[in-house]
C-alpha positions in Angstrom: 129.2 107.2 68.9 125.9 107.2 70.1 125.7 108.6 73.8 122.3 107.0 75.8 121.2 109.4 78.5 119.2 108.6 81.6 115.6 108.9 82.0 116.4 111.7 84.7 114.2 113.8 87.0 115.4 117.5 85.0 114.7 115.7 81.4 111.6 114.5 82.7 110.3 118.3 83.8 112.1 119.7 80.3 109.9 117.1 78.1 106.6 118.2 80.2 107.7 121.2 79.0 108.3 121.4 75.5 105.5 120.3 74.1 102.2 122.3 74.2 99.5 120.2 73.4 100.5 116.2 73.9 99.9 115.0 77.5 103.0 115.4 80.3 102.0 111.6 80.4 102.4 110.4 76.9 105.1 112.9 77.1 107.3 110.9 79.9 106.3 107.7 78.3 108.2 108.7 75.1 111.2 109.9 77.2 111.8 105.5 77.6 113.4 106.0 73.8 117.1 107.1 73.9 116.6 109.3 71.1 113.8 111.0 73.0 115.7 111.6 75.8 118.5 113.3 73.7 116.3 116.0 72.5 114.9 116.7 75.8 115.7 120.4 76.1 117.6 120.9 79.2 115.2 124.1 80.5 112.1 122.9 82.5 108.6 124.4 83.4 106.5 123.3 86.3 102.6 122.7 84.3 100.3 123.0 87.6 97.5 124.3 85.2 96.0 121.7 82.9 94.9 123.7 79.4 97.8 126.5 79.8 100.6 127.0 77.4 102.8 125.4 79.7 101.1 122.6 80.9 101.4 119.7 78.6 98.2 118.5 79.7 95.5 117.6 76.7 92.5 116.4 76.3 92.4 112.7 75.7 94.9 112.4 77.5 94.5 109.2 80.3 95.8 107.2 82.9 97.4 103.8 83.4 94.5 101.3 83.0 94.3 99.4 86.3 93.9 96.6 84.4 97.5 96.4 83.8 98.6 96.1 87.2 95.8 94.9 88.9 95.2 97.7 91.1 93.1 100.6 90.9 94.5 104.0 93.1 90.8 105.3 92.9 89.9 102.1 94.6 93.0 101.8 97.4 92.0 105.6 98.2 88.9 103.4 99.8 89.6 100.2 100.7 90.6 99.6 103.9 90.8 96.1 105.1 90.0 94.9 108.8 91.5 91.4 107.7 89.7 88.3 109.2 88.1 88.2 112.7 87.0 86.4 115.7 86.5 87.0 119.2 88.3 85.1 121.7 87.7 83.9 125.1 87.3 87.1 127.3 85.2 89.1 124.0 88.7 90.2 122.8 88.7 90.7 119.3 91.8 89.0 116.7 92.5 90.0 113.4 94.5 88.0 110.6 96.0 89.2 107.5 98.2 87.3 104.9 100.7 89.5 103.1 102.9 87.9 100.3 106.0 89.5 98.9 106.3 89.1 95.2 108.5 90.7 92.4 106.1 92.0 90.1 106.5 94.8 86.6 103.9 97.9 87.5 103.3 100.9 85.3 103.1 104.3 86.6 102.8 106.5 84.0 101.1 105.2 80.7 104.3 103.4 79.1 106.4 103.7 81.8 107.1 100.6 83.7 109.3 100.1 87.3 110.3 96.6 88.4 108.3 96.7 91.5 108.6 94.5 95.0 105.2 94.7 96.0 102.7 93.6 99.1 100.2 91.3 97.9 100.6 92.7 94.1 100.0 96.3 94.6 101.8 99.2 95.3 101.1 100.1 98.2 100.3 97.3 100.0 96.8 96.6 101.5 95.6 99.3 104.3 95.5 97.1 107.4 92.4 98.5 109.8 92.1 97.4 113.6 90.9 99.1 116.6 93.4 100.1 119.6 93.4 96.7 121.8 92.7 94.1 119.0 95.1 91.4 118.9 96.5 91.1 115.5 98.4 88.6 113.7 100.5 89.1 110.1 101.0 85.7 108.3 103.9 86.9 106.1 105.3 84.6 103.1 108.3 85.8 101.1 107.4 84.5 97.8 110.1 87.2 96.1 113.8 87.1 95.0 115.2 88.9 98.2 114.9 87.9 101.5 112.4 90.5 103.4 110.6 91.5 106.4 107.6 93.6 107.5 108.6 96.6 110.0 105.0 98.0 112.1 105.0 101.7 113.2 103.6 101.4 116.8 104.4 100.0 120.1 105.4 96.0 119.9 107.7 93.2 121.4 111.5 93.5 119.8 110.8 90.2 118.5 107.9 91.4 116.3 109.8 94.4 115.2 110.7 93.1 111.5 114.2 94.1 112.0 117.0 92.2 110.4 119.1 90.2 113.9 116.6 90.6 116.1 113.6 88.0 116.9 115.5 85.3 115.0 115.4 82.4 117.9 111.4 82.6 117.0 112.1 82.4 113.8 111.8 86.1 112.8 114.2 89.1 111.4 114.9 88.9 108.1 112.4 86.3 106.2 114.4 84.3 103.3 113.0 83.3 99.8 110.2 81.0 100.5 110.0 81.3 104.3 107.3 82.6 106.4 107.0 84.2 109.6 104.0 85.3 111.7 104.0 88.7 113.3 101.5 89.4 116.7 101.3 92.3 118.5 98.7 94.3 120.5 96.8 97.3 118.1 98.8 100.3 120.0 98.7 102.9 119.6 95.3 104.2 117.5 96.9 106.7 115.2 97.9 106.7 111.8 101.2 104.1 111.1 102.6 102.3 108.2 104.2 99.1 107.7 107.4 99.0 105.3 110.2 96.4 104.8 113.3 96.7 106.8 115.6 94.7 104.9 119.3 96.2 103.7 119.5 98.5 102.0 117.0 99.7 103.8 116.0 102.9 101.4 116.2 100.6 98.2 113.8 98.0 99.7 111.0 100.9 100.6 111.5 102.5 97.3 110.9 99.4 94.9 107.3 99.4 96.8 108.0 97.6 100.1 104.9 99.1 102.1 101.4 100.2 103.2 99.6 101.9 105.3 98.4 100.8 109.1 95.7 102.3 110.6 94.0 102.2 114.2 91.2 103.6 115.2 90.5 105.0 119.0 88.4 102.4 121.2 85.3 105.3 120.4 86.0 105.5 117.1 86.1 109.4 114.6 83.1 111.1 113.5 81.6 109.4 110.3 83.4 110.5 107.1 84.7 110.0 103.8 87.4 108.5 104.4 90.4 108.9 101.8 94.0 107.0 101.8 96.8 109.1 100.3 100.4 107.6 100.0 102.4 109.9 98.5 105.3 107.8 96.6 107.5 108.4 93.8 109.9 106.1 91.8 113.4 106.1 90.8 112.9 104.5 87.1 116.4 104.1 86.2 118.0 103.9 89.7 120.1 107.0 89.6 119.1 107.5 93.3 117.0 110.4 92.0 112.6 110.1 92.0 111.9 111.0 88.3 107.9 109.8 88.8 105.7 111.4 92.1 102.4 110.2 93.0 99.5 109.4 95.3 99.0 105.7 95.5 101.6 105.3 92.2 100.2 106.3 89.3 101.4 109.6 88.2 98.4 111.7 87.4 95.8 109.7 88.0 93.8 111.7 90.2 93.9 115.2 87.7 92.2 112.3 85.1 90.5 110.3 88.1 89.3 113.4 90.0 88.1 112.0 93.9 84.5 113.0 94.1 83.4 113.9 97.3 79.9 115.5 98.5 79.3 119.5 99.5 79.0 119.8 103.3 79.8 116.4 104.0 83.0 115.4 106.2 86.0 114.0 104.7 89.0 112.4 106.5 92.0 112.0 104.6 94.9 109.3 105.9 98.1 110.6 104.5 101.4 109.3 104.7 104.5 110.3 102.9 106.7 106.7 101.6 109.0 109.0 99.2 112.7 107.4 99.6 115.1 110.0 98.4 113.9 113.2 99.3 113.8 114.8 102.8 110.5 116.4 102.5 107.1 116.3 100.8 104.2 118.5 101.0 100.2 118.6 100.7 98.1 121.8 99.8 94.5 121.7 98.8 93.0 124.9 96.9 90.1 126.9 97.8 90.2 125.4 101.4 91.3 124.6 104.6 91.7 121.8 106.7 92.2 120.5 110.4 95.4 118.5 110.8 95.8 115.8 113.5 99.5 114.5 113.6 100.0 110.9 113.4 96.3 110.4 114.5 97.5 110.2 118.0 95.3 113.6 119.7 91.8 113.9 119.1 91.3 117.3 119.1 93.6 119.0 115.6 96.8 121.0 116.4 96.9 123.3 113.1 93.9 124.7 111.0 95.7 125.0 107.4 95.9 124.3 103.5 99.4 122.9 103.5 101.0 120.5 105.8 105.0 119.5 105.1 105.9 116.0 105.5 108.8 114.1 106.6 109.8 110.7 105.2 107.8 108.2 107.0 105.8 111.3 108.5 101.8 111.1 108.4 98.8 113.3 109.1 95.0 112.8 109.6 93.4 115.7 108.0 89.7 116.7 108.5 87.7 119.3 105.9 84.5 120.0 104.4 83.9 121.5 100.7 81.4 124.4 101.3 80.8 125.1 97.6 80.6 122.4 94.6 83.4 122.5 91.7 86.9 121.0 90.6 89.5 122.0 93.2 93.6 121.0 93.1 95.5 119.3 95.7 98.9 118.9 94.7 102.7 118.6 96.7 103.6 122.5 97.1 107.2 121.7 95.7 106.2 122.5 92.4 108.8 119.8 90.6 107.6 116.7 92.7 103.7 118.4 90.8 105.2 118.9 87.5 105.7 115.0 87.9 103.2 113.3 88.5 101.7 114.6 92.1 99.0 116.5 91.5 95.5 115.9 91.3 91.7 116.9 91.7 88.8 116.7 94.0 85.3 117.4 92.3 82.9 118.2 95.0 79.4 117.3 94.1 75.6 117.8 95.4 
């Protein structure tokens, strides 16, 4: 009798594992055979240090070609968009997006593919921009399987709230296959906020890639930096309610191939938000230096000077730092298994 086993989170860390020299992401791609999976030895390792004995890490090894999915998470780590805008009568300013909600096959580790529900095509959805007192509107179309709604961190009429029951007399709450809906709201408060579906069940729709990141700036804006979007994510790949694939902006890896390059001295602002369904907690630490953490985005003056901040689900931080000396420096999720699987990645700071 042949037994299949599941592509689970402990065979995944075993595999990275137990072979020194062959990539930890050729090795989870193999780990999609049955037969693979079977001689998965059960001990595991956590490989933090690309080029040790235990790190599966080798070179040649790459990352999922953004070709594939038609998304790039060096490119989201930059791209913010303000959507389209005029200004109204009074010099009040509106902004208009369009988001469409499509089924769509993504691959997060070179091999690997989840059957993604996505924003616009892309996991994670566009990061909408606007600044505290815009009026904002969100054309929404369902063009997906399952009948879904947008949810906005922030303050907002019930009606606009992307909540399954509520706002249907305007024709909101949950959006069928094939209907649309228009969400408008006031850009409050400026902080740091994502925008997730809040369809049932609610945890399943979020996971399969349901959401983005929302962002809006004080009237008097930051300081001018490099500014840098993180979502941490991970992926349950065979629906076992257990993550077996951790990332930053969904590909596993990417960053320790894709290393963010950043200048010496110069100020860099990094949007982070932790998505991950499935786990209570995630984590952010930087090597060889410190940073100033503003929670939410709501306070302009930080509340912590630190190298790690601890996230909840749905949690986010604006963190502030600048790289004194040049050189290759980790940043990673200090729970060493979420690393081991794909969170983990590189800044090279540069003249």
């Amino acid at each position: 009798m042949i037994v299949r086993r599941s592509f689970t989170r402990r065979r995944a860390l075993g595999a990275a594992a137990a072979v020194a020299g062959s990539g930890v992401a050729a090795r989870l791609s193999q780990l999609s055979s049955p037969a693979a999976e079977a001689a998965a030895p059960a001990h595991h390792h956590h490989p933090l240090v690309p080029g040790s004995s235990h790190s599966g890490f080798a070179h040649g090894s790459t990352t999922v070609d953004p070709a594939v999915n038609g998304f790039d998470p060096s490119a989201i780590m930059r791209d913010f968009d303000w959507g389209k805008t005029r200004r109204l009568a009074g010099g009040r300013v509106l902004r208009e997006w369009e988001l469409v909600a499509t089924d769509k096959e993504i691959e997060i580790v070179p091999g690997v593919k989840f059957s993604a529900w996505t924003y616009n095509g892309r996991v994670p959805g566009p990061t909408l921009r606007a600044r505290e007192g815009d009026l904002l509107r969100i054309h929404f179309a369902n063009a997906g399987t399952h009948p879904h709604t947008i949810h906005f961190h922030g303050i907002h009429p019930a009606v606009m709230d992307g909540t399954p029951g509520i706002g249907e007399e305007i024709g909101g709450g949950l959006i069928d296959v094939g209907e649309k809906f228009t969400y408008e709201f006031d850009a409050q408060p400026f902080g740091l906020h994502l925008y997730h579906c809040h369809a049932s069940p609610l945890a399943g729709h979020i996971a399969k890639g349901l959401y983005g990141m929302f962002i809006v700036d004080p009237p008097q804006g930051r300081p001018h930096a490099d500014e840098l979007v993180m979502v941490q994510n991970a992926f349950d790949t065979n629906f076992n309610d257990d993550n077996e694939v951790y990332a930053v902006n969904t590909v596993a890896f990417h960053f320790m191939y894709r290393p963010v390059r950043v200048k010496r001295g110069e100020l860099v602002r990094i949007y982070l938000v932790n998505i991950v369904e499935l786990d209570p907690i995630n984590s952010f630490h930087i090597h060889g230096n410190f940073f100033h953490r503003f929670p939410t985005g709501t306070l302009l003056s930080p509340t912590e000077y630190t190298d790690t901040v601890i996230q909840g689900q749905g949690q986010r931080d604006v963190l502030e730092l600048r790289f004194p000396h040049t050189g290759k420096y980790m940043f990673h999720a200090h729970k060493s298994e979420f690393a081991a699987l794909g969170w983990m990645g590189f800044f090279e700071v540069v003249e």
